[in-house]
VEXDREN-2710 file (C-alpha; in Angstrom, 1 decimal):
% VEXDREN-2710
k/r/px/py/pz
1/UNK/93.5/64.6/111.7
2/UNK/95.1/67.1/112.9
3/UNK/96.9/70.4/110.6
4/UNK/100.3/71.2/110.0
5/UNK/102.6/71.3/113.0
6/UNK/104.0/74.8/114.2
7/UNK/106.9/75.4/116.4
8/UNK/104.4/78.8/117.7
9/UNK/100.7/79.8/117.5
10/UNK/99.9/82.6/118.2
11/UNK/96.2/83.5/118.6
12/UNK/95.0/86.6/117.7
13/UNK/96.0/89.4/114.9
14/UNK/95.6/92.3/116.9
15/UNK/98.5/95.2/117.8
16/UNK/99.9/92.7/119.9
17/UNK/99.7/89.5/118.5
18/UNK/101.0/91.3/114.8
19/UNK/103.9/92.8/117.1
20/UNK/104.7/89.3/118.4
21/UNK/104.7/87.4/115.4
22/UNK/107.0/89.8/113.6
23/UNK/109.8/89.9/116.0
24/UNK/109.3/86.0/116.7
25/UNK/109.9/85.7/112.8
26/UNK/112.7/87.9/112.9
27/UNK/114.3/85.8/115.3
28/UNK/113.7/83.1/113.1
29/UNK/110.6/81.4/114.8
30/UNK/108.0/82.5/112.0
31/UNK/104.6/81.4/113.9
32/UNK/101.2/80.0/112.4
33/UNK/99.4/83.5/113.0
34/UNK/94.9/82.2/113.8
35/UNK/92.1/85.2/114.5
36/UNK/89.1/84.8/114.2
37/UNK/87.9/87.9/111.6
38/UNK/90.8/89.3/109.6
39/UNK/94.3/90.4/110.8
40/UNK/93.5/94.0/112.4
41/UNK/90.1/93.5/112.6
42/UNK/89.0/93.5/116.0
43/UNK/90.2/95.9/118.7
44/UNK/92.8/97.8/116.2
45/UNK/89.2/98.9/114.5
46/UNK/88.8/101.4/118.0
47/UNK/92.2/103.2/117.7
48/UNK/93.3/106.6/116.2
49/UNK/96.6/105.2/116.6
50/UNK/97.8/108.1/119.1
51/UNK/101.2/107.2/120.7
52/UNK/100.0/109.9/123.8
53/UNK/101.7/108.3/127.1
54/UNK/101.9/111.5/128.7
55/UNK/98.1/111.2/128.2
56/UNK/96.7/108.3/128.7
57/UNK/98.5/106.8/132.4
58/UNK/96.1/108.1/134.9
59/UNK/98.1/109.9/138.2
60/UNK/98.9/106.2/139.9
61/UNK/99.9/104.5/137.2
62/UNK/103.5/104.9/137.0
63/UNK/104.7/101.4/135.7
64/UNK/102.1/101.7/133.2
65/UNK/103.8/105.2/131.9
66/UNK/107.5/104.0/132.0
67/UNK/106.3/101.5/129.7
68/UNK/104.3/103.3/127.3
69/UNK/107.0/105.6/127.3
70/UNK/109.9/102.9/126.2
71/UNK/107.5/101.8/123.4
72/UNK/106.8/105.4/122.2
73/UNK/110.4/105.4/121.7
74/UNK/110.4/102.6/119.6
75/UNK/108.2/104.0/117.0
76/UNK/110.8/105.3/114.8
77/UNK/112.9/102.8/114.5
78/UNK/110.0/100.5/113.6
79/UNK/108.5/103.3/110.7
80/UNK/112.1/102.9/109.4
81/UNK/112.2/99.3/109.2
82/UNK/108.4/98.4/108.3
83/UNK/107.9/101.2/106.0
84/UNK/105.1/103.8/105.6
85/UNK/103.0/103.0/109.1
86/UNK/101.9/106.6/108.7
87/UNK/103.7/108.1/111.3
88/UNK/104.2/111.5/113.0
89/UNK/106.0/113.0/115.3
90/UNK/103.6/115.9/115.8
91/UNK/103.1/116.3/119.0
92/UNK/99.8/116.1/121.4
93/UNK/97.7/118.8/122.6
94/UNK/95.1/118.5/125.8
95/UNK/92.3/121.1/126.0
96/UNK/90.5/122.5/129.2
97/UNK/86.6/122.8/127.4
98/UNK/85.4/125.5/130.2
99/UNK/87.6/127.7/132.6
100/UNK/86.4/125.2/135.6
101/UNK/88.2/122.1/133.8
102/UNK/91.4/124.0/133.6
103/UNK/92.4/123.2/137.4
104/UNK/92.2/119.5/136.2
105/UNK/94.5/119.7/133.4
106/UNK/96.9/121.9/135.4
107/UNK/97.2/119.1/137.7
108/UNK/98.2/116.5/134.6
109/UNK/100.7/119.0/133.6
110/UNK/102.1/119.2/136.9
111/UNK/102.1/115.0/137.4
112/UNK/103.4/114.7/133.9
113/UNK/106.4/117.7/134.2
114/UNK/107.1/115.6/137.6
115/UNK/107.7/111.9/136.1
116/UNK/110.1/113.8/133.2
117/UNK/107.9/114.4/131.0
118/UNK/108.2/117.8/128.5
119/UNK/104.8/119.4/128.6
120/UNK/103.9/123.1/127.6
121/UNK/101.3/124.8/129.2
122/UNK/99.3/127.2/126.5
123/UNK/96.5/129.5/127.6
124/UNK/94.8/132.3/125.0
125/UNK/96.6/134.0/122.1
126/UNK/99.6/131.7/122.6
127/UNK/97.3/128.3/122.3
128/UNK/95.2/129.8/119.2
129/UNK/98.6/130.5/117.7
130/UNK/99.2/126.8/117.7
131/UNK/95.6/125.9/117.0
132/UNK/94.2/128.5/115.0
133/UNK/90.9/126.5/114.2
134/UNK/89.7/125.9/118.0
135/UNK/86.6/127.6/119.5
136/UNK/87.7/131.0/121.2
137/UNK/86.1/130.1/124.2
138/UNK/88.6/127.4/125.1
139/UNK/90.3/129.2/127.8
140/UNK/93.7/127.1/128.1
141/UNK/95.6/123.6/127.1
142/UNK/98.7/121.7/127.2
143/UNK/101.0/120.5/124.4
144/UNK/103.3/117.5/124.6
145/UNK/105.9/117.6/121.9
146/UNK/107.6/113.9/121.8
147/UNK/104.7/112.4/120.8
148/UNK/102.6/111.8/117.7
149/UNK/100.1/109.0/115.7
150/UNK/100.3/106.5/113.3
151/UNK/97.8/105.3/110.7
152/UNK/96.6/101.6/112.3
153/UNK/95.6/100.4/108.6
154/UNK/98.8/101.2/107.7
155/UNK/100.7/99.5/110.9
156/UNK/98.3/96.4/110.1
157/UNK/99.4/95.9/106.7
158/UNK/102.8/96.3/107.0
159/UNK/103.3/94.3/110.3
160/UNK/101.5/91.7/108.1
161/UNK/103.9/91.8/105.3
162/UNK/106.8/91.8/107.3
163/UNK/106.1/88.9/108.9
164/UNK/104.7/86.9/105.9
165/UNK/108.3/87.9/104.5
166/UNK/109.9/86.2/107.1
167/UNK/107.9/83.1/106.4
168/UNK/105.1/83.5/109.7
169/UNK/101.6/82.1/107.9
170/UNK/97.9/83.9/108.9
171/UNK/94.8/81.9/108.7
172/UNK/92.6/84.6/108.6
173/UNK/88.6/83.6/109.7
174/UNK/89.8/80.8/111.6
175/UNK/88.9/81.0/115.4
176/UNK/90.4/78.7/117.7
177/UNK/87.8/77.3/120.3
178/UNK/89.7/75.3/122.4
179/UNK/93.2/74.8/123.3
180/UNK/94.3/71.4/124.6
181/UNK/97.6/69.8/125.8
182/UNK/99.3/66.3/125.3
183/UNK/102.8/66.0/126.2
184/UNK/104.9/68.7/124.5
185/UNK/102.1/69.1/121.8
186/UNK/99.1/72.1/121.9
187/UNK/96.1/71.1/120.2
188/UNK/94.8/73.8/118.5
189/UNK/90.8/73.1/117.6
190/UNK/89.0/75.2/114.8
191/UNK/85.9/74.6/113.2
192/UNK/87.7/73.1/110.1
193/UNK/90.5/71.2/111.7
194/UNK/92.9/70.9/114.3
195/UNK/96.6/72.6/114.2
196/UNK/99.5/71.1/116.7
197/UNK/101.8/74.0/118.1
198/UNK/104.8/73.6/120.5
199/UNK/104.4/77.0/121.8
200/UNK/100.5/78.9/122.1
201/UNK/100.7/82.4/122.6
202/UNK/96.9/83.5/123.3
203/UNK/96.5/87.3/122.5
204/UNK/92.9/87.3/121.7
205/UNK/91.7/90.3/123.2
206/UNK/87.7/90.0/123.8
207/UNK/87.0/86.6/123.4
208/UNK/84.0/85.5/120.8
209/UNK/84.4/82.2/120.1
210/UNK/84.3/80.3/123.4
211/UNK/88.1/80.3/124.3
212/UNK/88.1/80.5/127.8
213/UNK/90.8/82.9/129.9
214/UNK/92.4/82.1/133.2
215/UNK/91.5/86.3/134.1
216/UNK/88.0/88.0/133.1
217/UNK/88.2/90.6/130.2
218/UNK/85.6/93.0/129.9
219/UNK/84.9/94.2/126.3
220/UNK/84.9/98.4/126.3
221/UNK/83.5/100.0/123.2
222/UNK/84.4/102.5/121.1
223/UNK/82.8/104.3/118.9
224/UNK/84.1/106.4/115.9
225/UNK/83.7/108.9/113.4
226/UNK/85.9/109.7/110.2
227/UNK/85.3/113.3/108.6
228/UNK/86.6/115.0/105.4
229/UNK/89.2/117.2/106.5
230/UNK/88.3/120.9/106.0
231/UNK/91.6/121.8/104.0
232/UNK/95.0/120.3/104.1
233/UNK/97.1/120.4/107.7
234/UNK/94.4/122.0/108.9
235/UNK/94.7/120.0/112.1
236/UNK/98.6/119.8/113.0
237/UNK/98.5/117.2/115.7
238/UNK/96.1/115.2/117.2
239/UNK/93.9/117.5/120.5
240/UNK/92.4/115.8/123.3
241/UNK/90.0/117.7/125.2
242/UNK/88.3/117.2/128.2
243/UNK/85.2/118.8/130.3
244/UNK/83.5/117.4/133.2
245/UNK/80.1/117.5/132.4
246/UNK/80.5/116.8/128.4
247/UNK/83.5/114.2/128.9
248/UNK/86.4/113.1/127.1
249/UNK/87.2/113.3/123.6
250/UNK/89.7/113.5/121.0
251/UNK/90.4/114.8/117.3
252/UNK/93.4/113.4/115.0
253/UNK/94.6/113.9/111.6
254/UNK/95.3/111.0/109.1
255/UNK/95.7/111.6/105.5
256/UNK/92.6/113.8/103.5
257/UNK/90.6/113.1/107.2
258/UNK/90.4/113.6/111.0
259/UNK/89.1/110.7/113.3
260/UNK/86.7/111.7/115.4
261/UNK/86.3/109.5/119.2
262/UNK/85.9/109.1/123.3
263/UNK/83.8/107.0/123.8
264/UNK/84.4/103.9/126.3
265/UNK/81.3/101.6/127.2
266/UNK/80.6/98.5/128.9
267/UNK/77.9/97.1/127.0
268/UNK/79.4/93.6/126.8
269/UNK/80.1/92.0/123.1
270/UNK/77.7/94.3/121.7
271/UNK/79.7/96.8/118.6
272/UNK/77.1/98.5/117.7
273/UNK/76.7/102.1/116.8
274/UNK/74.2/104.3/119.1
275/UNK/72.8/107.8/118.3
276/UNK/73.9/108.8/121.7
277/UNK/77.4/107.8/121.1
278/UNK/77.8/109.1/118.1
279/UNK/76.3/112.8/119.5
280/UNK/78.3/112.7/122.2
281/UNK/81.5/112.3/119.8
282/UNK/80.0/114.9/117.2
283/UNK/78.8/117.4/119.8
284/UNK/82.3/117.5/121.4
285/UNK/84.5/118.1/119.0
286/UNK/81.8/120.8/117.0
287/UNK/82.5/122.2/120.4
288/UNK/85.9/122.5/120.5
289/UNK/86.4/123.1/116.2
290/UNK/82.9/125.1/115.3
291/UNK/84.5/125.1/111.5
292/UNK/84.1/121.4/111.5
293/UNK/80.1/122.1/111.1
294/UNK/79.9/121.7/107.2
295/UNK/82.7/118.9/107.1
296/UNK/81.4/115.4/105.6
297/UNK/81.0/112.6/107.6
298/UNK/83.3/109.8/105.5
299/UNK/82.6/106.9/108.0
300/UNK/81.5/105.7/111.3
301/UNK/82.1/102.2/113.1
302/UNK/82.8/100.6/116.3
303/UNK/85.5/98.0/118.1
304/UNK/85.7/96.5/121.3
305/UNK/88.7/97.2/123.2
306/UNK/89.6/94.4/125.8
307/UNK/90.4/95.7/129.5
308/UNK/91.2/94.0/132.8
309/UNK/89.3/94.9/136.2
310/UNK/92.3/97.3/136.8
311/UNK/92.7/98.7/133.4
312/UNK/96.0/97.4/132.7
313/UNK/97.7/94.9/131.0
314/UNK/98.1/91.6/132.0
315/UNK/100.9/88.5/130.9
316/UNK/100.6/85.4/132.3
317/UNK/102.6/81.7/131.7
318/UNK/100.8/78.6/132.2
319/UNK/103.7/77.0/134.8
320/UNK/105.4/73.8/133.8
321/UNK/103.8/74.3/130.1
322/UNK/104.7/77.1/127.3
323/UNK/100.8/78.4/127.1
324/UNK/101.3/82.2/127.4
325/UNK/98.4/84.9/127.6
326/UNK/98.9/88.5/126.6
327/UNK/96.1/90.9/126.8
328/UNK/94.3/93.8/128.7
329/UNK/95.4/96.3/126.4
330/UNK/92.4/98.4/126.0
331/UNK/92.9/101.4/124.8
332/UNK/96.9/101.3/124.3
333/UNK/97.6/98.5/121.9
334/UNK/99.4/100.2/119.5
335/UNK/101.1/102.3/121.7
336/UNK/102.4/99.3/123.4
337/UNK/103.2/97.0/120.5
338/UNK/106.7/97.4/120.0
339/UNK/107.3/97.2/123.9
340/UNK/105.0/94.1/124.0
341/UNK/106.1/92.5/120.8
342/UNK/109.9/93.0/121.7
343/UNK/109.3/91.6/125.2
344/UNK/106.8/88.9/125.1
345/UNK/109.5/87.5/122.1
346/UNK/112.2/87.6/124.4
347/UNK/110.0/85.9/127.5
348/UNK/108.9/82.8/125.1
349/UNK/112.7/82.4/123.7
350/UNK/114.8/83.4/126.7
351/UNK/112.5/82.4/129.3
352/UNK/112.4/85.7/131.3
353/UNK/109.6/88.6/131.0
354/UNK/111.5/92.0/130.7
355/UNK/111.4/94.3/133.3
356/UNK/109.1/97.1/132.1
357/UNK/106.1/94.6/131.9
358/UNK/106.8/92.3/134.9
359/UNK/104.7/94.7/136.9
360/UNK/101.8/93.5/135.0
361/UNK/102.8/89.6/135.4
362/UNK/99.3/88.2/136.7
363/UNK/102.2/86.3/139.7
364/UNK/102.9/90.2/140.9
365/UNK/99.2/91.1/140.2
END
């Protein structure tokens, strides 16, 4: 027999789905709410919660960045209304490694400063003044000041709780296998039951449980490290930091620690932990903050982030039936979750899918 009717499903408790069911309860659709672990437990496990756009978008892609930077903006406004999420408007800095990576960053400075963007270049006493902690060898950096970080525990729980508040119900551990359509009527089937829905929102990031996509979604992992912070505000913002033989990496301050991470591997639906990920995370930021040497290791873990074939995010409306899929996030879910929960909302209710994200419709894709 089938569950308890829903006027909206939506499948999958990550950034996005969490976003989506808030602001659907808000406008007073309050959605059944199905993942498969717990809420925030699958690729929201791989952030640092950085809200970097001026960052992350590579050189060509510019829709990407106009809509990272719309949802940065939102950030405040949501940390007013949810609560503590943990966020800070600190700031991001990017580090050259070795005098031949500097070239490289220049040339992100120069994009960035070119699409708007307010970006400081730093190079010797003027960048240890901001970071007095980093390795004297690190010749020169940038600093971004409108952006910051958010605790994604802290986001989680609180996008939870607003949305139970406005009546939207979680059924935590309950993956949905199959999705099937009679009528007007979804069929949702889970190994204990089956739920009816009107509307099916399918956010589920790196399927597990055999729900198949209309687009492929390769699983990406990350690996990450959590280390007692050396004293209080000792790191003021979170640092990026890049060489090209050692890679990417990154360093950012949440309360009493500092997350440690960079890495991003194809190794399918594998999350484990490796010793050559975890060296690779250690070795670089020891690098780049030699005090960090006697600092305690609190935790490590690994998530899989879900990307498309071209790294970007992808929405896509069954036609002639209100089966949505949202996903492709990778490694900006959080970043994007107001714009995404605010727009994908407004495309199930109004019928049109804003502007900012139409780029990545799969139709203009």
């Amino acid at each position: 027999m089938p569950g308890k009717a829903a006027e909206v499903a939506v499948v999958g408790a990550g950034a996005a789905g969490l976003a989506i069911a808030w602001q659907l309860a808000k406008q007073g659709h309050p959605p059944y709410v199905f993942d498969a672990r717990g809420a925030g437990e699958g690729a929201m496990t791989a952030s640092a919660g950085m809200l970097s756009p001026a960052y992350e978008a590579e050189f060509e892609e510019l829709s990407l960045l106009r809509a990272m930077l719309t949802s940065r903006q939102r950030y405040p406004e949501w940390a007013a209304e949810l609560g503590d999420i943990g966020y800070r408007p600190s700031g991001t800095y990017e580090l050259a490694l070795m005098p031949e990576d500097v070239p490289y960053v220049q040339r992100r400075v120069a994009f960035e400063q070119a699409q708007g963007l307010t970006v400081e270049w730093l190079e010797g006493a003027a960048l240890r003044k901001r970071l007095p902690h980093i390795s004297p060898r690190i010749p020169a950096g940038s600093f971004a000041p409108d952006e910051g970080h958010i605790v994604p525990e802290y986001l989680r729980d609180r996008l939870v709780e607003a949305a139970q508040k406005l009546g939207a119900v979680f059924h935590s551990h309950t993956p949905i296998m199959r999705v099937e359509c009679t009528g007007s009527t979804y069929y949702l089937h889970g190994p204990a039951g089956v739920y009816e829905a009107e509307v099916v929102i399918l956010c589920v990031g790196v399927p597990t449980e055999g729900l198949e996509l209309p687009f492929r979604v390769y699983p990406v992992r990350g690996q990450m490290v959590a280390i007692e912070a050396p004293a209080p505000d000792w790191l003021p913002a979170p640092v990026r930091y890049f060489n090209r033989m050692m890679g990417y990496g990154y360093a950012v301050p949440k309360p009493g620690y500092i997350i440690l991470g960079g890495t991003a591997e194809e190794k399918g639906l594998d999350p484990s932990l490796t010793v050559g990920g975890l060296l690779d995370i250690l070795r670089r930021a020891y690098f780049v903050f030699p005090d960090l040497y006697e600092s305690r290791i609190l935790r490590t873990w690994a998530g899989l982030r879900p990307a498309t074939e071209a790294r970007v995010p992808l929405f896509y409306k069954v036609p002639g039936q209100r089966l949505y899929y949202v996903n492709g996030l990778y490694r900006n879910g959080i970043l994007l979750a107001p714009l995404v929960g605010e727009g994908v909302t407004r495309w199930v209710l109004e019928g049109q899918l804003p502007d900012l994200l139409h780029p990545f419709s799969v139709e203009r894709l």
